[in-house]
C-alpha distance (Angstrom), angle and dihedral (degrees) to the residues before:
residue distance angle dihedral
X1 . . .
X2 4.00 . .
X3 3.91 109.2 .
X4 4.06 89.7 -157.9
X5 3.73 144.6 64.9
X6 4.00 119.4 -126.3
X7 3.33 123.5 -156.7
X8 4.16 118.4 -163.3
X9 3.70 104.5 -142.9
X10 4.19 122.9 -173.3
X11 3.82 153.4 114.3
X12 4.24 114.1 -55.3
X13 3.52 124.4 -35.6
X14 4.16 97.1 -18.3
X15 3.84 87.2 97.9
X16 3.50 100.4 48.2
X17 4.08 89.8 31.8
X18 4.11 82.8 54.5
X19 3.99 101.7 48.9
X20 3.88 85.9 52.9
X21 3.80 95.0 51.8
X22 3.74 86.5 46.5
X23 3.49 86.4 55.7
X24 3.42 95.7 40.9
X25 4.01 82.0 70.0
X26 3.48 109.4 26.9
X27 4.05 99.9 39.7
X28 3.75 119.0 -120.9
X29 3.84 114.8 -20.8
X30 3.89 121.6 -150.5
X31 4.31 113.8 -153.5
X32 4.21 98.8 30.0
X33 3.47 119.7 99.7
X34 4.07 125.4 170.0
X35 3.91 114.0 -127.9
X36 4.29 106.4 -163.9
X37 3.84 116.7 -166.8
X38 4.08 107.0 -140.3
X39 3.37 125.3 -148.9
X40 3.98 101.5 -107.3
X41 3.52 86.9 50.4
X42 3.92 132.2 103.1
X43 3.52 137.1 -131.0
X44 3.88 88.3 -119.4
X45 4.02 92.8 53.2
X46 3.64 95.0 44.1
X47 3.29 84.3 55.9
X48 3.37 95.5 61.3
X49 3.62 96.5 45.9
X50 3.84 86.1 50.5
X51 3.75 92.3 57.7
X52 3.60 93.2 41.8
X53 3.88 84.8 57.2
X54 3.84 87.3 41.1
X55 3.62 91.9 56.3
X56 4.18 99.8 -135.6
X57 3.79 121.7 -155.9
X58 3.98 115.5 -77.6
X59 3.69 83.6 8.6
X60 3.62 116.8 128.7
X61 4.38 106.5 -118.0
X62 3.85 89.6 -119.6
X63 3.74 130.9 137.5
X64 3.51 118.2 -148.6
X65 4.10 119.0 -122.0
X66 4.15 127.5 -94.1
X67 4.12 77.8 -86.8
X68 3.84 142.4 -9.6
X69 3.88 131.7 -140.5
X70 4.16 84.6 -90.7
X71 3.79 99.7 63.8
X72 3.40 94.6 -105.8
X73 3.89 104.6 160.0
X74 3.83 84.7 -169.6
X75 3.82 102.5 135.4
X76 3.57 154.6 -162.6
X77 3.68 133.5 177.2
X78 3.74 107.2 -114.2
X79 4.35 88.5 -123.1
X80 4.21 75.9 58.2
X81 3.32 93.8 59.9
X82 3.54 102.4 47.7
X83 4.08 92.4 47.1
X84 3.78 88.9 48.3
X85 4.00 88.4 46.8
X86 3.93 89.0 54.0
X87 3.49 97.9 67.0
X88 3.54 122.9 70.7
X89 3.92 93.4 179.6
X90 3.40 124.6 126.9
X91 4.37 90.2 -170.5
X92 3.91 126.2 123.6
X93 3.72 116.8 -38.8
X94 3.80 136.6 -149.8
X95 3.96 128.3 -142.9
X96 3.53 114.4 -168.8
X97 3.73 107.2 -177.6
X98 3.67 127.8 -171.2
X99 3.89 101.2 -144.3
X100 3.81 131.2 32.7
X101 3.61 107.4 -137.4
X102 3.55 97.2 21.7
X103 3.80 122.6 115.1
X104 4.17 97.6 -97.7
X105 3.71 81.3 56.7
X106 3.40 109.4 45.5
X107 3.72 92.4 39.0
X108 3.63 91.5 40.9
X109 3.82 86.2 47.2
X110 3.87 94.5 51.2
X111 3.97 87.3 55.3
X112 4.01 95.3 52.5
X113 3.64 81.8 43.9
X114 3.91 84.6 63.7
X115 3.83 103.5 32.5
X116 3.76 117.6 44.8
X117 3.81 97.0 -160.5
X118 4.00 82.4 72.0
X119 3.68 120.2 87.9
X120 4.24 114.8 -174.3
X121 3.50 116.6 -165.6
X122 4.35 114.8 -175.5
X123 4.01 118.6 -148.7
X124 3.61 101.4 44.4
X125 3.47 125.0 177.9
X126 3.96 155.2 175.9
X127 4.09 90.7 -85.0
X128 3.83 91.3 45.5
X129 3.40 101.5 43.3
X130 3.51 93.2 53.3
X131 3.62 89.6 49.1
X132 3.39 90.9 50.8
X133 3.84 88.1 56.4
X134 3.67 102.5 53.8
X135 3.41 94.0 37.9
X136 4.40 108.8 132.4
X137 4.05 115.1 -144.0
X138 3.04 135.5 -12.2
X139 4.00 143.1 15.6
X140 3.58 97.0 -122.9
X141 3.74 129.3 137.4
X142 3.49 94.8 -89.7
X143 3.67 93.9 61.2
X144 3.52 85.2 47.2
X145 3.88 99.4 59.6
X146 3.31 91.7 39.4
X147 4.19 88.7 55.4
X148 4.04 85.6 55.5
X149 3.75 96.0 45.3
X150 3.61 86.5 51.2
X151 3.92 88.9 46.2
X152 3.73 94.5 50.9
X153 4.37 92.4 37.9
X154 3.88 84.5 62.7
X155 3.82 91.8 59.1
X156 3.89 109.3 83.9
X157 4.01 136.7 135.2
X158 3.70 104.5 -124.3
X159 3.70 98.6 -127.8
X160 3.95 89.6 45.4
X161 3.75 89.8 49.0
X162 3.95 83.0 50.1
X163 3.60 97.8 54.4
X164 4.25 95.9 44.9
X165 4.06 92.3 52.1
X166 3.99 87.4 45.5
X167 3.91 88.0 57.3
């Protein structure tokens, strides 16, 4: 059983799109919720719908609506919120992000920076996050290689990929 929480953070729906294809092939998932960064919003409140997601210390475990009476686009999907509200853990968390150097990294990134039970990892996709899913134990480094050998493994040109299983 996985030991840690993941959070999929990224630009518009991709988060939220990419939880429900992981769950599309790995059945429901309890502990991962998707945290999308909208265009109205601002590094500083995606922020704090990232931590919310996170779950920080002497935070409460609460995702924030589609929007608030600010603007904020700053969203979850309401099945987010509930699997973020279910776990009262504050244990090791992973940040799969879908764009180094995009805002979900880099604030993502400064958060880790501060917390060391958070783990970010940039370039996420399909074949990583379902890793990620499955994944028994512990968030250790281990798991954490194998997550970006898995990421990079699911990057192939067909005819290349072809050729190399032909050989």
């Amino acid at each position: 059983m996985r030991s840690f929480r993941i959070v999929i953070a990224g630009h518009g729906a991709f988060p939220a799109a990419l939880l429900a294809s992981t769950e599309m092939i790995c059945g429901p998932l309890a502990d991962i919720v998707a945290a999308g960064i909208e265009p109205t919003d601002t590094p500083d409140r995606y922020a704090e719908a990232l931590r919310a997601a996170i779950g920080r210390d002497g935070a409460p475990d609460h995702v924030p609506a589609q929007s608030d009476a600010a603007g904020s686009g700053a969203s979850l999907p309401a099945e987010a919120g509930r699997t973020a509200r279910s776990s009262t853990r504050k244990g090791r968390v992973l940040v799969l992000c879908d764009l180094l150097g995009g805002t979900p990294f880099n604030v993502a990134s400064a958060i880790s920076r501060r917390s060391p039970r958070i783990v970010c990892i940039s370039g996420v996709n399909l074949a990583m996050a379902v890793e990620a899913a499955l994944a028994d134990g512990d968030l250790d480094d281990a798991l954490v290689e194998r997550l970006l050998a898995t990421g990079r493994d699911a990057i192939v040109e067909t005819e290349r990929h072809r050729a190399q299983r032909a050989s």
